[in-house]
N, C-alpha and C positions, 0 to 999 in steps of 0.2 A: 202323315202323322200316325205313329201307332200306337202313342199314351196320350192321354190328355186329362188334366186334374185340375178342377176348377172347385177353391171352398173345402179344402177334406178338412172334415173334424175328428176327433177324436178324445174320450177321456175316460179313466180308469179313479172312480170314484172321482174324489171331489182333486185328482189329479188333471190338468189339463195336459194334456201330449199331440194332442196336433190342434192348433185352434186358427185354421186358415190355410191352406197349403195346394198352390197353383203347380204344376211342373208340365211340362210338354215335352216329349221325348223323340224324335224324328226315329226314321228306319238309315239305319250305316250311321249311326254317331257312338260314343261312348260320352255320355252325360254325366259326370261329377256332381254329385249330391256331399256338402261341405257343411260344416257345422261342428258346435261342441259337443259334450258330450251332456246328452238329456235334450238335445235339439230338437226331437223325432225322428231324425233321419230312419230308426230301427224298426218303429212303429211303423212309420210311412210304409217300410218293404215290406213289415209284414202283413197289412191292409193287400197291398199289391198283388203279394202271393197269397190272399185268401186266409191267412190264418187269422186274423182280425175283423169285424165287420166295420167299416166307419159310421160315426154318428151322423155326419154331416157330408154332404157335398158330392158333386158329380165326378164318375169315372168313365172314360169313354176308351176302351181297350181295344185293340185291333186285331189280336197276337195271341198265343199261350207265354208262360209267365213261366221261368223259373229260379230259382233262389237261393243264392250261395250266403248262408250264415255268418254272421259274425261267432260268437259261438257253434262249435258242430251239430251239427243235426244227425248224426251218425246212431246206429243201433249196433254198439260197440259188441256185440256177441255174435255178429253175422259176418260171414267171409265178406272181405272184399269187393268181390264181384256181384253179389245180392245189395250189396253199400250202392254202388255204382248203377245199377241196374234195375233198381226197388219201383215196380210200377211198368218198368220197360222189359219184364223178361222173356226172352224169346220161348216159346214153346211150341210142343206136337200134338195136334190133336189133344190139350186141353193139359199137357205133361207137359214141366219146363226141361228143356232142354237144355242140361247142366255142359254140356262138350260147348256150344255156341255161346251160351253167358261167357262162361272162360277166355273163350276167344275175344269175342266182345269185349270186355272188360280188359284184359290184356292189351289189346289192341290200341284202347282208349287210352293206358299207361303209358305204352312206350309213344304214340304221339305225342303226350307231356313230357316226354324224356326221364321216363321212372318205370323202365323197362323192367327195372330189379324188383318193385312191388309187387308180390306173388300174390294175385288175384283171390290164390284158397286162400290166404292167411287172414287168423280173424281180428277184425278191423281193431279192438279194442286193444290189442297188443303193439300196434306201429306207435310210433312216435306222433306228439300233436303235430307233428309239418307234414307227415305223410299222410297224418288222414286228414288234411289239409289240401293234400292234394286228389284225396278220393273224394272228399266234397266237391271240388273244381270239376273233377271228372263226369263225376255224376252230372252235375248240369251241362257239361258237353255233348252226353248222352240225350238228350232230350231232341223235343224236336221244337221247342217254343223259342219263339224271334225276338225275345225280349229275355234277356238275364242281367239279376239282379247279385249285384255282387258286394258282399258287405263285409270292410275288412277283407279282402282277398287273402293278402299277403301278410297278415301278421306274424304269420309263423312261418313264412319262406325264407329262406337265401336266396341271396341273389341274383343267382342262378336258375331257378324255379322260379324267381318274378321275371326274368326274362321269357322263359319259357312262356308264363302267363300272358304275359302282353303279347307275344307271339301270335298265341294263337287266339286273343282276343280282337285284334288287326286283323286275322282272317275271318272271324266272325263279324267284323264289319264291313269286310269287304263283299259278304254272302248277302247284305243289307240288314242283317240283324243290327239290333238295339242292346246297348250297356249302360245301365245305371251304376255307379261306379261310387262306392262311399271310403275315403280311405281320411287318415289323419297326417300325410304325407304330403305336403303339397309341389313338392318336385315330385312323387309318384304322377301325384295328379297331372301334372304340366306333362309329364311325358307321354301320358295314355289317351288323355282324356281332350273332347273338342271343346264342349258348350261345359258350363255351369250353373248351379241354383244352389244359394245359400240358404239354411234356414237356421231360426234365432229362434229360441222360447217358441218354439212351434207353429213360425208362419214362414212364409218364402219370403224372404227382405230382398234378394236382388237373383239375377239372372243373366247370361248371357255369354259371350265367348273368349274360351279362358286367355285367348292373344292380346283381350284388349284389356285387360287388368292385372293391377301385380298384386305379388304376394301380400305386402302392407295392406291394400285397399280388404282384399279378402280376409286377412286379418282381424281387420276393425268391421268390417258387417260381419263376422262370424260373432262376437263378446259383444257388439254396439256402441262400441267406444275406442278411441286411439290407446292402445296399450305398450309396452316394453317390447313386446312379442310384436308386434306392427311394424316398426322402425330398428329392429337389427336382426341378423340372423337368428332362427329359431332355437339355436342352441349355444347361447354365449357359454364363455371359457366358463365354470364353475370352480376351474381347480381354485386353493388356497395355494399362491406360491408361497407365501409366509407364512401357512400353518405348520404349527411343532407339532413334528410327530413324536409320539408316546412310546413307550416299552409293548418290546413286541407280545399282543393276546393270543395269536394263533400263530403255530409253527405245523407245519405240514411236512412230511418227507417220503414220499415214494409211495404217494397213494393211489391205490388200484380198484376198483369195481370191474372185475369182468364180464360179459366181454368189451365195454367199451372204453371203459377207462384203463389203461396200462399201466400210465407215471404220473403223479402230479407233486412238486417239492415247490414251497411256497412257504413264504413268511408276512402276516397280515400286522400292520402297526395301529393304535391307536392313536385316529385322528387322520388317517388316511382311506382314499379309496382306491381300489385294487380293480381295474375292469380285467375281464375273462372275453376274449373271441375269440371266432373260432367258428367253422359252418357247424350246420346243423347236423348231429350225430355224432360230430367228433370228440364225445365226451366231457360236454362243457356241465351239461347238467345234472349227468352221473355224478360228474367230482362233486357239487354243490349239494345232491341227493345225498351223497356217501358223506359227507361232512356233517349232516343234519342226521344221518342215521336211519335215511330212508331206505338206502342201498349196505349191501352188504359188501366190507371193505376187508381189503385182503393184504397181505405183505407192506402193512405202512405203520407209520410212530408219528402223532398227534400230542401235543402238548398246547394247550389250549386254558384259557382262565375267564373268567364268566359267563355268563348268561346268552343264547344262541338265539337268534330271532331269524323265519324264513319265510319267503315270499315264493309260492310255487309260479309258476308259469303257465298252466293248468289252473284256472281260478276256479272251473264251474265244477270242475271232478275235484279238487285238493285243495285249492285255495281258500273256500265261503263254503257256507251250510247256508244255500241258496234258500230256505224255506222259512230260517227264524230274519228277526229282524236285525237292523245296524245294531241297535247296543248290544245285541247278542254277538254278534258276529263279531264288534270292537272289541269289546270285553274279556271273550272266553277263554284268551290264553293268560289274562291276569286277573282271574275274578275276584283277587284280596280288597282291592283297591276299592271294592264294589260292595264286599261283603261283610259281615261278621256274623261268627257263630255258627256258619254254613249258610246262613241266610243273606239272599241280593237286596239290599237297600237299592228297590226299582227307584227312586230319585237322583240319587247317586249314581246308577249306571245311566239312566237318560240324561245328568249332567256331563258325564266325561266322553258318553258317544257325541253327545252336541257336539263339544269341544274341538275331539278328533273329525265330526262332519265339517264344522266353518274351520277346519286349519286345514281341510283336504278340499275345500269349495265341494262337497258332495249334496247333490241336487237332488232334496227329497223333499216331502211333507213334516217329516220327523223321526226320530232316533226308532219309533216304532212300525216302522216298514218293511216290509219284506222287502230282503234284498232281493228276489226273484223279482221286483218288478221294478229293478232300478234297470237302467244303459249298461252297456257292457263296460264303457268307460268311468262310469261312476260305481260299479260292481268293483272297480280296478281299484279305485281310490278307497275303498271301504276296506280293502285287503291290506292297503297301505297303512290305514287311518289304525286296522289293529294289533301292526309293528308300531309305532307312536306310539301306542298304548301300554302295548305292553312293553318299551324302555330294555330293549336288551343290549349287552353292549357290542354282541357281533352281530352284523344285520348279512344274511345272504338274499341276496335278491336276484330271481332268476329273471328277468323280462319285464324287469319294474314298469317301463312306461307299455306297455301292451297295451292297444286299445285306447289311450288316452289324445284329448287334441290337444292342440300346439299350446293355447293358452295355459293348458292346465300341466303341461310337459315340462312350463319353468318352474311351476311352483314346486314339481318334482323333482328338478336339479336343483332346485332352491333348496328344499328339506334336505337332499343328499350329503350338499353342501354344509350346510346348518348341523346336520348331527357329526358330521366329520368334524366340526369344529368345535362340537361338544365332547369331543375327546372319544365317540362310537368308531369303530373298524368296520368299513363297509367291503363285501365283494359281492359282485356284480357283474354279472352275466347279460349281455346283449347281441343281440344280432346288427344292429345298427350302429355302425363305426363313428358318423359326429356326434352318437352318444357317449361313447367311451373316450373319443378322443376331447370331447367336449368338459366330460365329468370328470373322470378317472385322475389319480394322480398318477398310477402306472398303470402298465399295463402285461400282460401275458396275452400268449394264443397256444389255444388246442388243437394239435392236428393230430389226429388218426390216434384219440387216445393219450398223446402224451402235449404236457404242458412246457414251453419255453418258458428259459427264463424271463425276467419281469424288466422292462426298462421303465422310464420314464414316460409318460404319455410324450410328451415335448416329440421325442426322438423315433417316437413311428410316426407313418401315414398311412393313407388309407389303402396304396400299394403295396405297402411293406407290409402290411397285415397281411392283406390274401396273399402274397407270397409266400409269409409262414404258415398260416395256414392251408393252406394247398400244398404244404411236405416242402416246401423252400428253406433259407437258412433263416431263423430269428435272431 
């Protein structure tokens, strides 16, 4: 056994975040750590790796510890190879040795199959899947028999989750240990042996994931039989009888370069438009460039109300991690809150409430930092202040990021709900029974340029990555 956790407490003021919590970890397993979002699961890892002290309860460790974040943990101003290597740098007589980092670090890439990541490059300029991928690296690097992996793959394709499991199968087969937290639970069935669920902060069950199915884990993940329990994770959403409205967005030959080329699109009221596409190939330029993030080149936009966007990037662009929820619901329509330049603080803790129980966001109160919310209730708070602020085009780059299965309908649920409030949604995902699930049609981005748009109906999930991958759409 090389973990064993008997009793961990934990709590953050009059917050309880772990109150009970058993796990036992053998050596060559990958262990599935399952739960909603605000469960502990995040606490828990970061007790593990020492960034937390627990209040309560016995750890009996065997191993070095290391820890791949749900959020990055990156020092976005440092090359790559100091990212990768930070603690582990080779050096001469008391001098790092910058020729051997490189190597090293390189070395570490192209075994991920990300030979292209130029080790000098500094980190804070790749894209969130690449330094996504130098987090994974970095814990490769190390030499501790126990990694801690949280969220691995939210910002991979699926290409780079294979690569992952890859080399996570060889890290089992060295006898090292995987704690394994993911919101996927076909990820999980593919990677993972043994299981522990936790609930409001204790371990409710345990054991191996051959002998239970998806429903049972389900209903101990929430503690009750739900919708989400008893049919697949992602019912159809679309409205087939929803009227669509007069078209609000007309797009024609928009470019960002260098990643975006061509994008021609026409967005209606009362539908939703999904965008895939792998990672790079300019799915979130076009969204960036349409919100006026990115600078647009050679296109003609004709467009009619009010713009609302959802980054994909919460903890850089999306929240002002330091104030609280009503701040952070609020601050793109502070009218509704205000008068005379003055916040009527009743009025904004009544409308954060509002948007907190229509997003089930698990807090003490509208006055909390969001720094000390779950990364998946961080997600819904981002959510909670598009609601709020009621715009009628919503771009949403990676809506469900980070979030569990339970909490996933009530986000096809809203999607659904404002598309039938007459809002134009588009919608950016890496996750194909999202789009195919949600979307009323659909486009893909290869290399820069957008296909046309069909019906969701009439792709699949092969016909996607064939356009995507430079095939015919």
């Amino acid at each position: 056994m090389l973990l064993q956790l008997r009793g961990i407490e934990k709590r953050f003021g009059a917050t309880v975040a772990l109150d009970g919590v058993d796990l036992e970890v053998r050596a060559g397993e990958v262990h599935a750590l399952i739960g909603e979002n605000g469960a502990g699961k995040s606490t828990l890892m970061n007790i593990l790796s020492g960034a937390f002290p627990a209040d309560a309860g016995e750890i009996t460790l065997n191993a070095g510890v290391t820890h791949i974040h749900q959020e990055l943990a990156l020092c976005p101003h440092l090359p790559v190879a100091e990212n990768v290597l930070m603690g582990m740098e080779p050096s001469f007589f008391g001098w790092l040795d910058q020729r051997r980092m490189l190597d090293r670090a390189a070395s570490l890439l192209a075994g991920f199959g990300r030979a292209e990541i130029d080790p000098r490059a500094r980190t804070g300029n790749l894209s969130i899947a690449d330094q996504q991928v130098v987090e994974i690296c970095r814990a490769l690097a190390s030499d501790a028999r126990i990694i801690l992996m949280d969220e691995p793959t939210s910002s991979l394709q699926r290409s780079n989750v294979d690569r992952l499991f890859r080399a996570i199968r060889q890290l089992r087969e060295r006898g090292m240990a995987i704690i394994y937290i993911s919101h996927f639970l076909e990820e999980v069935r593919e990677i993972a042996d043994r299981f522990t669920v936790l609930r409001d902060g204790k371990s409710v069950a345990t054991g191996d994931l051959k002998s239970v199915a998806d429903a049972e884990l389900i209903t101990l993940m929430v503690g009750r039989p739900s919708p989400a329990a008893t049919q697949h994770p992602l019912p159809a959403q679309r409205g087939e009888g929803r009227v669509r409205g007069e078209v609000i967005l007309e797009v024609e030959n928009l470019a960002s370069p260098p990643r975006l080329h061509s994008a021609t699109f026409e967005l209606r009221r009362g539908e939703v438009l999904g965008i895939a596409g792998l990672i790079g190939s300019g799915r979130t330029e076009m969204i960036r460039a349409l919100f006026g993030l990115e600078r647009a080149t050679a296109t003609r936009i004709r467009a009619s109300g009010a713009f609302g966007y959802l980054s994909e990037d919460r903890k850089r662009e999306g929240l002002a991690l330091p104030l609280s929820i009503a701040d952070n619901i609020t601050m793109s329509r502070l009218s509704a809150c205000a008068r005379l330049g003055w916040i009527n603080l009743r009025q904004q803790a009544a409308q954060a409430g509002a948007a907190m129980q229509r997003m089930h966001v698990k807090a003490a109160g509208p006055e909390t930092r969001v720094a000390r919310l779950s990364g998946g209730n961080q997600q819904k708070v981002a959510l909670g202040r598009l609601l709020h602020q009621d715009p009628d085009v919503l771009l949403l780059d990676e809506p469900a990021r980070g979030i569990d299965i339970a909490t996933k309908q009530d986000v096809y649920a809203e999607i659904a709900q404002l598309a039938e409030q007459g809002k134009a949604i588009l919608m950016v995902s890496s996750y194909l029974p999202e789009l195919l699930g949600v979307c009323d049609r659909i486009a893909v981005m290869s290399r820069g340029r957008l296909s046309p748009s069909r019906p969701a109906l009439e792709w699949t999930p092969d016909s996607i990555m064939e356009a995507a991958l430079g095939g015919t759409a």
